[in-house]
C-alpha distance (Angstrom), angle and dihedral (degrees) to the residues before:
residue distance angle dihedral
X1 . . .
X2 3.83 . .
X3 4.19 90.8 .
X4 3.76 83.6 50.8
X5 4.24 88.6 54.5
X6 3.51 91.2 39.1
X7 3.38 91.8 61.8
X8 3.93 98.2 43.2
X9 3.97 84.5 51.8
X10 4.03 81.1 55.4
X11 3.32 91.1 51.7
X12 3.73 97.6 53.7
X13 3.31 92.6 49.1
X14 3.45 97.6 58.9
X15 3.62 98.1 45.9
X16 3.78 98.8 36.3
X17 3.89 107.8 -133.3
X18 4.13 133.1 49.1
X19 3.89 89.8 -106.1
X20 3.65 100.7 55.4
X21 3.58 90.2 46.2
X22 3.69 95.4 44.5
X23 4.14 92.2 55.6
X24 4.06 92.6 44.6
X25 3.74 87.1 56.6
X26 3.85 97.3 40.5
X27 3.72 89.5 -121.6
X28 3.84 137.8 125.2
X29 4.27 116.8 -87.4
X30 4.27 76.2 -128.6
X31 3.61 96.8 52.5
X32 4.00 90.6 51.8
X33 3.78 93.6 47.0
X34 3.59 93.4 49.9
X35 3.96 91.6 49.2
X36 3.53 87.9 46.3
X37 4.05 89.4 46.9
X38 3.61 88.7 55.4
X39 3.32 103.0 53.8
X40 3.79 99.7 48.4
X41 4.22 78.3 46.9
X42 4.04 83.2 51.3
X43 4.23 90.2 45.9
X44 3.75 95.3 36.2
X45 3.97 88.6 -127.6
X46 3.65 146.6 96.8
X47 3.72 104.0 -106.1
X48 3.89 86.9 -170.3
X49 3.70 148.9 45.7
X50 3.82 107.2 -139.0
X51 4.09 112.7 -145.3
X52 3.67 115.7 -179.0
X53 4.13 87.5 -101.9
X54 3.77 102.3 13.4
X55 3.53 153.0 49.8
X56 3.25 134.2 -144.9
X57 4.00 135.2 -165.8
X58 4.48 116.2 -106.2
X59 3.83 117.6 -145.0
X60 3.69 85.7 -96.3
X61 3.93 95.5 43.7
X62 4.01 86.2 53.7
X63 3.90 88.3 50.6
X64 3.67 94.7 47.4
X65 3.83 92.2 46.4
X66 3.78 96.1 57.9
X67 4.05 78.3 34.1
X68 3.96 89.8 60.2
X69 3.85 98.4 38.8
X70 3.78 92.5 58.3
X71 3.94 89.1 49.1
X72 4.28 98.9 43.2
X73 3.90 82.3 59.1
X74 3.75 98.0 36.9
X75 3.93 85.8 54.2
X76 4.38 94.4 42.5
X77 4.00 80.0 52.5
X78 3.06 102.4 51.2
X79 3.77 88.9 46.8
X80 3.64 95.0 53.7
X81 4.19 86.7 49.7
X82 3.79 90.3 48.5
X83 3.72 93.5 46.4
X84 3.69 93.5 36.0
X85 4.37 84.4 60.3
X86 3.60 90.1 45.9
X87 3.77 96.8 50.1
X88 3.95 92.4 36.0
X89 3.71 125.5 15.9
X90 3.65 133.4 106.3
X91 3.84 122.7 -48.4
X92 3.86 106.5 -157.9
X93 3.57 112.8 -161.3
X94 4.05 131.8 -164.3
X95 3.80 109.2 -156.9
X96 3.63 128.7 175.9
X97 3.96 118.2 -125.1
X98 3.91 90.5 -101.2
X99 3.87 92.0 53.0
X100 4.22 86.8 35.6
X101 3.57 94.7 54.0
X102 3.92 100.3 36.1
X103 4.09 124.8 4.7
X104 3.95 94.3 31.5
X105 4.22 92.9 74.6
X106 3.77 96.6 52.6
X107 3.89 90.9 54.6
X108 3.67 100.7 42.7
X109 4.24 91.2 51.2
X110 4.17 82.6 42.6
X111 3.70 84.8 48.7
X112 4.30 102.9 41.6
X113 3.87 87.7 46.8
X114 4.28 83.6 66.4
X115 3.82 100.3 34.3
X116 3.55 106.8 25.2
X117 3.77 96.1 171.7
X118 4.15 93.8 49.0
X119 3.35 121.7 116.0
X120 3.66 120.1 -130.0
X121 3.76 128.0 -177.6
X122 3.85 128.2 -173.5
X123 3.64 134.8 -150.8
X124 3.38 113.3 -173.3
X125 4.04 110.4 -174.4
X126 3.88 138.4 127.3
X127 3.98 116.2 -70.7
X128 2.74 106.6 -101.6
X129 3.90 105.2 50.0
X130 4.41 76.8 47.8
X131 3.78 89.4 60.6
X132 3.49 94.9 49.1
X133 4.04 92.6 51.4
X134 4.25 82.3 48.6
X135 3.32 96.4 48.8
X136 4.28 90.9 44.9
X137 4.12 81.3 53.5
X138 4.21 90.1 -114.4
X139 3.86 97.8 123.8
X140 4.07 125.1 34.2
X141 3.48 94.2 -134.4
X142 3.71 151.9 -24.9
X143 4.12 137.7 -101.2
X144 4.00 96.3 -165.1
X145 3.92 147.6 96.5
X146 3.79 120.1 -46.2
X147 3.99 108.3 -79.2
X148 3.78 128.5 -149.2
X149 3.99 133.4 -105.2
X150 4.05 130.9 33.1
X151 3.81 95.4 -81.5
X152 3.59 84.8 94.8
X153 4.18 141.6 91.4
X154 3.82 102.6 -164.2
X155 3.53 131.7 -176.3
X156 3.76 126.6 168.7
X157 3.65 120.0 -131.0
X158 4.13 105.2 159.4
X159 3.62 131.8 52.2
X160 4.11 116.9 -160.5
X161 3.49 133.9 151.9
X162 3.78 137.6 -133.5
X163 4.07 120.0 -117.6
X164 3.56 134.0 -171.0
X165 3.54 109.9 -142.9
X166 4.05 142.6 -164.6
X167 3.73 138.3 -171.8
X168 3.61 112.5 -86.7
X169 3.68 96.7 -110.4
X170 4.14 96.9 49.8
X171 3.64 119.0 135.3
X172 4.03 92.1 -134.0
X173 3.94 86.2 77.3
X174 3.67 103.4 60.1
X175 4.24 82.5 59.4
X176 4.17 116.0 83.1
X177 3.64 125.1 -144.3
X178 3.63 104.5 20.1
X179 3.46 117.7 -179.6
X180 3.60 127.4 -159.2
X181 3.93 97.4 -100.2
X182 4.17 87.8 57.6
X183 3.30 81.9 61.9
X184 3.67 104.9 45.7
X185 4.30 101.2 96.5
X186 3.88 86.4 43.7
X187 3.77 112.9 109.3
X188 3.90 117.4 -103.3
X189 3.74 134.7 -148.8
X190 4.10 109.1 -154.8
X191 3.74 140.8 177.1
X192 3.90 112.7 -110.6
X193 3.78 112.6 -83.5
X194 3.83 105.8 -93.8
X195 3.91 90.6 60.4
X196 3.29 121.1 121.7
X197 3.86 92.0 -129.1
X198 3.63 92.8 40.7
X199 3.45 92.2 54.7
X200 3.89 97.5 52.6
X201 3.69 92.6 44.5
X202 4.06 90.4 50.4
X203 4.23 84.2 45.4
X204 4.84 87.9 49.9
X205 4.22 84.7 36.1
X206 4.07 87.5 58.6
X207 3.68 102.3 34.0
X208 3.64 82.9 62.8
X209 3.62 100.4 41.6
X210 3.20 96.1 -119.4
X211 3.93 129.1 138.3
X212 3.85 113.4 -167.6
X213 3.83 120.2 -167.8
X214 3.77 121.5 -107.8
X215 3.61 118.9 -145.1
X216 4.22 96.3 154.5
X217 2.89 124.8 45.7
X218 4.19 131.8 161.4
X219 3.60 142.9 126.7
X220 3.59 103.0 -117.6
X221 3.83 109.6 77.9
X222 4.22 93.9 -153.3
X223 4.20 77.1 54.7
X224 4.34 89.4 63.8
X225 3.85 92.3 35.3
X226 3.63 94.3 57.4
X227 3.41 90.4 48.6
X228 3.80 95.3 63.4
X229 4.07 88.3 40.3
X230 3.92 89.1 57.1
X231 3.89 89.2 57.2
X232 4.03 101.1 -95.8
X233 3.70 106.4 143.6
X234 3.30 133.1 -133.8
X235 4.66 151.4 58.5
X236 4.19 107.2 -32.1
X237 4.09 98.4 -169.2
X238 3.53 102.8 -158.8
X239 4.32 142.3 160.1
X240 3.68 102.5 -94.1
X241 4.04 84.2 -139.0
X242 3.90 83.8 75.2
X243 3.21 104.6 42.5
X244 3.91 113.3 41.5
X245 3.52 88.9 100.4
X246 3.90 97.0 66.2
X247 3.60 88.7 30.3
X248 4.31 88.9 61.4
X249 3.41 91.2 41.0
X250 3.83 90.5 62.1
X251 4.23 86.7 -125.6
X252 3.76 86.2 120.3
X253 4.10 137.4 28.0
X254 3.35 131.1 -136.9
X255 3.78 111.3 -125.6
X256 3.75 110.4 -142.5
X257 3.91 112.2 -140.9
X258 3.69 104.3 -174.8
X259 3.75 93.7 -154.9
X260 3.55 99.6 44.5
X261 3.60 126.0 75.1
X262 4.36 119.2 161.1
X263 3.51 114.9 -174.9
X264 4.18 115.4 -172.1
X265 3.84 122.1 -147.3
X266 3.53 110.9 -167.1
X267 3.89 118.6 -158.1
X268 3.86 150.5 -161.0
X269 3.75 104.9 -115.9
X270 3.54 121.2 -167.1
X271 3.57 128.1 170.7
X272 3.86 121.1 -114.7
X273 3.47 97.7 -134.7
X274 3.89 100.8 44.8
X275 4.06 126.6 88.7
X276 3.89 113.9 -131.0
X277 3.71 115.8 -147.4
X278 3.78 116.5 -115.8
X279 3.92 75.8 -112.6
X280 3.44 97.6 59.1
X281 4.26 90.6 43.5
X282 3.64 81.3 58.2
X283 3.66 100.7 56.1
X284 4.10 95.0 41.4
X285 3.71 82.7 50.7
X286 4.17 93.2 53.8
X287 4.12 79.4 50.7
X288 4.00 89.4 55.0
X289 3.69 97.2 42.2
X290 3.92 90.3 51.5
X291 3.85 87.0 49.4
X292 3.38 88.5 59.7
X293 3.79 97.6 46.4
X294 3.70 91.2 47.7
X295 3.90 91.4 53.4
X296 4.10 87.4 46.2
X297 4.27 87.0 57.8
X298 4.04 102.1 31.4
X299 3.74 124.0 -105.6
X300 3.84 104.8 -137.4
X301 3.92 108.8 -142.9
X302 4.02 97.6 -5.9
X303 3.41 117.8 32.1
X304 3.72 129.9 -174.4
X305 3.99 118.5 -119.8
């Protein structure tokens, strides 16, 4: 309210009498008298002398003109710096190490072909050290697995699966229908507990009743395959996102477990209580409008959604 009088004061100034001012701002000659009322009721002083056909600036009106100036540009700066952060700024971005190592690339060169002069930084970790950065207010949101409790706004965006995988010349693949309990004394390379992947496979592995012995274990995927390629022995269970590479080039197997099937949604997490830049909007908006292109063409094995 005060900006708005401040700027009708302006006004008057400029133009030299109530009417004037009233028709260059398209408002009533009553409307600008009463602002101009209440602020010299606000001030406690005439801000004016009133001649019958002019109007001319008090001691305190020329103090509150160069007063007003000073804060109609202060506030149309600050404005511009505001909006400036909004529509520039720093995106901060929590991805998991599927999305790190694979999906992140294609949105960030989607993303710097719109907003060039954006700056975007990544932090590509397990889950669960990401939803302790979101929930500290450090990133703006996450690209991950779904994560518990009501803090959160998620929306799923990717659709992956998880495999268990041998070395191409493993004895396990020359035997059909293997279930999960053939499999259970068999050696097993996992990600560290806090993954995402871990953590499902520990959640099928106990529904079951089942206990499976862990001789790898790391949290750097290329850390388990290379394992396997080097001759260890034994069940890699892995995202399929990270692996299709290896698994095309024949390096690797796919070990079919007919009673086990893990499918991974990945999500944009974002936390309730935390404002996303107009910025950051944009770029989880480039990440929708690719899920939707990818579900237009067919994704294979993982699919966006």
């Amino acid at each position: 309210m005060l900006e708005h009088r401040l700027r009708i004061f302006l006004a008057v100034c400029e133009y030299g009498t109530m009417t004037a001012a009233a028709e260059a701002l398209f408002m009533t000659q009553s409307a600008v008298s009463q602002a101009i009322a209440a602020l010299e009721e606000y001030y406690g002083t005439a801000l004016f002398d009133r001649f019958p056909r002019k109007l001319t600036l008090t001691e305190a009106g020329h103090a509150l003109k160069a007063a007003a100036q000073d804060i109609i540009r202060l506030i149309g700066e600050t404005d511009a710096l505001i909006k400036n952060v909004e529509a520039g700024g720093t995106v901060r971005i929590g991805a998991n190490l599927s999305v790190g190592k694979v999906l992140i690339h294609d949105y960030l060169s989607e993303f710097r072909n719109v907003y060039p002069d954006a700056d975007v930084q990544v932090i590509a970790a397990r889950g669960s050290q990401l939803l302790e950065m979101l929930d500290r207010g450090e990133l703006d949101f996450l690209l991950m697995e779904k994560a518990d409790g009501d803090d959160y706004i998620q929306e799923p965006f990717y659709q992956d699966r998880i495999v268990m995988v041998v070395r191409s010349d493993d004895p396990l693949l020359k035997r059909k229908k293997l279930t999960l309990s053939d499999v259970e004394d068999e050696p097993f390379f996992l990600r560290e507990k806090g993954a995402g992947v871990r953590e499902q496979f520990d959640h099928l592995c106990q529904a079951q009743g089942i206990r499976v012995n862990t001789v790898w274990g790391s949290s750097s995927t290329s850390i388990l395959v290379n394992a396997l390629l080097h001759g260890e022995r034994g069940i890699a269970v892995l995202p399929y996102l990270l692996v299709q590479d290896e698994l095309a080039e024949g390096k690797i197997i796919e070990l079919p477990i007919s009673d086990v099937r893990l499918d991974r949604t990945l999500y944009i997490i974002r936390h309730r209580s935390k404002h996303v830049s107009k910025t950051a909007h944009a770029f989880i908006d480039i990440v929708r409008n690719m899920a939707v292109s990818s579900r237009k063409r067919g994704a294979g094995n993982g699919k966006d959604l």
